[in-house]
PyMOL CGO cylinders between C-alpha atoms (Angstrom):
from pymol import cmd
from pymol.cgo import CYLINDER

trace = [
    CYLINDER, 231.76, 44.33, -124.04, 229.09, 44.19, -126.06, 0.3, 1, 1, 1, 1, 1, 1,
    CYLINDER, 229.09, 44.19, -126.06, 227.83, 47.66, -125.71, 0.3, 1, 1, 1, 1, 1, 1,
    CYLINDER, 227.83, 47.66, -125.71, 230.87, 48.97, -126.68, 0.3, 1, 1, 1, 1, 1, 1,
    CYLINDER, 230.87, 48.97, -126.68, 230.56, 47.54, -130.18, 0.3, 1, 1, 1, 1, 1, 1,
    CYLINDER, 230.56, 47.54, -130.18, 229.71, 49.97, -133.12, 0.3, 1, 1, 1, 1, 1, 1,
    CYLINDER, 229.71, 49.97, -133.12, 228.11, 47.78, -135.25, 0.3, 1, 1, 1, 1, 1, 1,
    CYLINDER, 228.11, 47.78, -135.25, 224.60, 47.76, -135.94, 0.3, 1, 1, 1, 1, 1, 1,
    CYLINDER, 224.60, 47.76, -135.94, 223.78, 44.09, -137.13, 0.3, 1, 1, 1, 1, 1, 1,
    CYLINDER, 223.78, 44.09, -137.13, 225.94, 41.01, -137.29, 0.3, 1, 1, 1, 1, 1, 1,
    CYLINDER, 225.94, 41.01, -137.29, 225.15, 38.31, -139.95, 0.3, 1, 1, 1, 1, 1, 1,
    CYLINDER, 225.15, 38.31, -139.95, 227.80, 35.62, -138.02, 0.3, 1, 1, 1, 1, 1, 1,
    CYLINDER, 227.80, 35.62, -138.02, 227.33, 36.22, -134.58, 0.3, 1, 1, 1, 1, 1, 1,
    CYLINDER, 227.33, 36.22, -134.58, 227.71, 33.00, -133.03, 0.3, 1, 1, 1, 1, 1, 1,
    CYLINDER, 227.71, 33.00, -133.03, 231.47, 33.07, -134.39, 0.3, 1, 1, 1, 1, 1, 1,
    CYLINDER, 231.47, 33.07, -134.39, 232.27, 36.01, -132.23, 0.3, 1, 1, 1, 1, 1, 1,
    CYLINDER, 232.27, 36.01, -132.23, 229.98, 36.43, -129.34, 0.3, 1, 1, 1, 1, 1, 1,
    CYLINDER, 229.98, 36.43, -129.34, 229.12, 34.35, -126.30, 0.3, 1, 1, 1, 1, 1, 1,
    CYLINDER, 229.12, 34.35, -126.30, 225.36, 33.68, -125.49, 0.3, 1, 1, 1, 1, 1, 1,
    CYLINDER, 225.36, 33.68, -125.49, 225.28, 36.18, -123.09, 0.3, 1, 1, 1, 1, 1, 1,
    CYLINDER, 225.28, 36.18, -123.09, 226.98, 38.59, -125.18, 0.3, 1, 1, 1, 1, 1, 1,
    CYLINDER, 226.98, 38.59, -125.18, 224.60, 38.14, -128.30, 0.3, 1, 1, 1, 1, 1, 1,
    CYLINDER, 224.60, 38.14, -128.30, 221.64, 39.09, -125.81, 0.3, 1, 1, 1, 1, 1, 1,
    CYLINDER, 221.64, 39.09, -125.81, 223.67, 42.21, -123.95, 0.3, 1, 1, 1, 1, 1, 1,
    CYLINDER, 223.67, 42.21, -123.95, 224.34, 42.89, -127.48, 0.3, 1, 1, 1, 1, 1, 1,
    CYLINDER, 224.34, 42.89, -127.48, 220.12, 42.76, -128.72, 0.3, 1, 1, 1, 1, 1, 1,
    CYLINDER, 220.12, 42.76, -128.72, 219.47, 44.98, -125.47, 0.3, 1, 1, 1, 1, 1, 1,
    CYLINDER, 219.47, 44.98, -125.47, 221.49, 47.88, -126.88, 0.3, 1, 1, 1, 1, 1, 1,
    CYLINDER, 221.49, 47.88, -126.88, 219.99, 47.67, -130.57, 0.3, 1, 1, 1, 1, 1, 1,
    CYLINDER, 219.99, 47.67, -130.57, 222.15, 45.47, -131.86, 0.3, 1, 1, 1, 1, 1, 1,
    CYLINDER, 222.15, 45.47, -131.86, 220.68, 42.81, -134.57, 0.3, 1, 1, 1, 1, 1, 1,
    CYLINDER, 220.68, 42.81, -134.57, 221.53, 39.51, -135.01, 0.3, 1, 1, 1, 1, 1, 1,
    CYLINDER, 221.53, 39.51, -135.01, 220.05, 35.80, -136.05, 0.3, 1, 1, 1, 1, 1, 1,
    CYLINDER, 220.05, 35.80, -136.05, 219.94, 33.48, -133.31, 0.3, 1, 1, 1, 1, 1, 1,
    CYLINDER, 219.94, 33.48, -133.31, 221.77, 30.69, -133.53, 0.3, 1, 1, 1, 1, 1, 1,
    CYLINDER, 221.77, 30.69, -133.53, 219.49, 28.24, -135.16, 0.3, 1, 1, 1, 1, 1, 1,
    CYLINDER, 219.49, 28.24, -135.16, 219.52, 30.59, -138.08, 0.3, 1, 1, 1, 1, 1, 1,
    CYLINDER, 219.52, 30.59, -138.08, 223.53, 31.20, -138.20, 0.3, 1, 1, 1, 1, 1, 1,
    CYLINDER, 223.53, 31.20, -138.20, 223.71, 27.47, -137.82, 0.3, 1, 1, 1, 1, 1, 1,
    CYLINDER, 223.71, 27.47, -137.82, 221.11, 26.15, -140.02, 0.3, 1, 1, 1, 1, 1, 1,
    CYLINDER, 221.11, 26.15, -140.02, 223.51, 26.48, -143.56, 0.3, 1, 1, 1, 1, 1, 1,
    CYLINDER, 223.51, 26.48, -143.56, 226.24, 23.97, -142.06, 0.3, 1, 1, 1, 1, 1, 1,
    CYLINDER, 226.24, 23.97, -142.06, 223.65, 21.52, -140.85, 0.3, 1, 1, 1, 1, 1, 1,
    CYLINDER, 223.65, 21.52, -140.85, 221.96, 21.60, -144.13, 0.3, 1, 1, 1, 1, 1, 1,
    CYLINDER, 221.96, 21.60, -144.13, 225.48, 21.57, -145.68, 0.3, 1, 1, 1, 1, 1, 1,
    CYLINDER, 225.48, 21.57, -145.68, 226.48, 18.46, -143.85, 0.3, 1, 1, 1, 1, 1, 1,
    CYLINDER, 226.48, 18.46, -143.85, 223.16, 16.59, -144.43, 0.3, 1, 1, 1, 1, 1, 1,
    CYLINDER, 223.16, 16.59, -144.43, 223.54, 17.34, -148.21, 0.3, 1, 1, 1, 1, 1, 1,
    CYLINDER, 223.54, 17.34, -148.21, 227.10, 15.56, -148.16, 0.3, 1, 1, 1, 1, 1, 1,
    CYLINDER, 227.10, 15.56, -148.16, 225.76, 12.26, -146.03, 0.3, 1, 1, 1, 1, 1, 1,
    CYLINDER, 225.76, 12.26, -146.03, 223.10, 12.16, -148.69, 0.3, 1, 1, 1, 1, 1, 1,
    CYLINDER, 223.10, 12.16, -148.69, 225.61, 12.10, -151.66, 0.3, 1, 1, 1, 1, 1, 1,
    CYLINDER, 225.61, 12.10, -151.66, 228.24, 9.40, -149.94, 0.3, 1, 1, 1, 1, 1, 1,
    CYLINDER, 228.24, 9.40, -149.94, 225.15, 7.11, -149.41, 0.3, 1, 1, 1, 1, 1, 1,
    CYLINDER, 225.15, 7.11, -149.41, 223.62, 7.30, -152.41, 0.3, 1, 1, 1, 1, 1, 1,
    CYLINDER, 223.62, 7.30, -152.41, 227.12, 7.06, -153.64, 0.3, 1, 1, 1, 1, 1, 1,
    CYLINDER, 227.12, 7.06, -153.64, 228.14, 4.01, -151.71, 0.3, 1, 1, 1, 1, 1, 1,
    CYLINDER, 228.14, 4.01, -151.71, 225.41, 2.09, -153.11, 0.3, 1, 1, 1, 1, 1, 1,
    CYLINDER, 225.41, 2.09, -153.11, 227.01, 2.83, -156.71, 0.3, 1, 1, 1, 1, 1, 1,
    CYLINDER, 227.01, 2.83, -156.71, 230.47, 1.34, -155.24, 0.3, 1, 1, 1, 1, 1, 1,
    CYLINDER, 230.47, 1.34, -155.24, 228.84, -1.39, -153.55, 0.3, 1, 1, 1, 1, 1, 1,
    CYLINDER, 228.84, -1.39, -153.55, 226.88, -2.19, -156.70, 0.3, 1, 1, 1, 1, 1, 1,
    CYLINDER, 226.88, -2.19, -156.70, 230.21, -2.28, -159.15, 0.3, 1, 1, 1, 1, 1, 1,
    CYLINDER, 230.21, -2.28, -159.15, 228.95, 1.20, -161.19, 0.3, 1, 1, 1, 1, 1, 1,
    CYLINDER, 228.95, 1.20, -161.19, 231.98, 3.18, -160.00, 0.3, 1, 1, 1, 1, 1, 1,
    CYLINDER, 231.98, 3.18, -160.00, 234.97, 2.67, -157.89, 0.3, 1, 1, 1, 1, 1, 1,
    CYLINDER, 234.97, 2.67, -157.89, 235.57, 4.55, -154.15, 0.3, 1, 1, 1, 1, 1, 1,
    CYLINDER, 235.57, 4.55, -154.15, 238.38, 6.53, -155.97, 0.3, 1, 1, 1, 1, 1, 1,
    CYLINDER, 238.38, 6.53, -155.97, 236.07, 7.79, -158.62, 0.3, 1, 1, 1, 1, 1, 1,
    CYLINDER, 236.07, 7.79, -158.62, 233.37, 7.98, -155.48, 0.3, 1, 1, 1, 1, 1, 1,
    CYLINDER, 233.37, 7.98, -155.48, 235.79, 10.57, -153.78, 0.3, 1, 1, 1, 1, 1, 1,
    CYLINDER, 235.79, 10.57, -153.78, 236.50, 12.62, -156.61, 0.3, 1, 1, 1, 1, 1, 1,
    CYLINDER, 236.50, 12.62, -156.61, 232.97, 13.24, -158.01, 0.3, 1, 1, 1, 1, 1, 1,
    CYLINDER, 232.97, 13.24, -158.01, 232.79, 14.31, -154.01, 0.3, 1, 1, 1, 1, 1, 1,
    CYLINDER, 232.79, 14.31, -154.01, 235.35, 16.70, -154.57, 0.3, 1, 1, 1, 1, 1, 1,
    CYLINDER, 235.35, 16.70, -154.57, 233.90, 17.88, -157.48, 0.3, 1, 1, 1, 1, 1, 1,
    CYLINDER, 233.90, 17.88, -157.48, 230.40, 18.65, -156.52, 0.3, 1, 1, 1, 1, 1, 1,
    CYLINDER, 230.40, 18.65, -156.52, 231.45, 20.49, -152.77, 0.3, 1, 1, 1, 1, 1, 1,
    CYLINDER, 231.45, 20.49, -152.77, 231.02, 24.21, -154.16, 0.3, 1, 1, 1, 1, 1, 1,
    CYLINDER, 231.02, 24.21, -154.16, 227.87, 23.08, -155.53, 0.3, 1, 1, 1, 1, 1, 1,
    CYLINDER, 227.87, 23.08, -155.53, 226.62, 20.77, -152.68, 0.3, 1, 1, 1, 1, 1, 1,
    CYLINDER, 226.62, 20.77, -152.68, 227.87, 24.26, -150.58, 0.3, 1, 1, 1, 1, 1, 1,
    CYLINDER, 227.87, 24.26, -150.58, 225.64, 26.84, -152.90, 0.3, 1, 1, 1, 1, 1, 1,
    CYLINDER, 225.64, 26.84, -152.90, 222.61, 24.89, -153.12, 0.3, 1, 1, 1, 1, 1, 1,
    CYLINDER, 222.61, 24.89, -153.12, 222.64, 24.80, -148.95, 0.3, 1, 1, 1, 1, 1, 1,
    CYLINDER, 222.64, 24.80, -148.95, 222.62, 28.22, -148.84, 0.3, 1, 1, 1, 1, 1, 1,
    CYLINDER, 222.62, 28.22, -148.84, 219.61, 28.30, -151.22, 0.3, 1, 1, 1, 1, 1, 1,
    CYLINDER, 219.61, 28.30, -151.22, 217.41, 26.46, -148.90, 0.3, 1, 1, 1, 1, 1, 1,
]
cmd.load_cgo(trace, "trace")
């Protein structure tokens, strides 16, 4: 299937093609990250967020603000938590 694709490059291609495709896909001058690359955002995403609820636990477990207020300061900072991953 993969040589029947028209695109040039794909910037997601781990959402769409199989391991074998992405390299069928390379072979007939297709470009694409490998997967460490196309993955490396969501890690880095999810790292960021286990950060913030620890460092944020210790505030709840220390009295300085309750899990309710915990959550929503979560809430709030997930677009920038989400932007600053995909500085790095």
């Amino acid at each position: 299937m993969a040589p029947s694709c028209a695109a040039r490059s794909s910037a997601r291609g781990e959402l769409g093609f199989s391991q074998l495709a992405r390299i069928e896909y390379a072979r007939h001058g297709g470009r694409l990250n490998t997967d460490f690359i196309d993955n490396s955002a969501g890690v880095n995403c999810s790292d960021v967020e286990v950060n913030l609820k620890i460092l944020l636990n210790g505030a709840v477990r220390a009295g300085e603000i309750t899990r309710g207020a915990r959550d929503r300061l979560l809430v709030q900072m997930t677009a920038r938590s989400r932007a600053w991953s995909a500085e790095q």
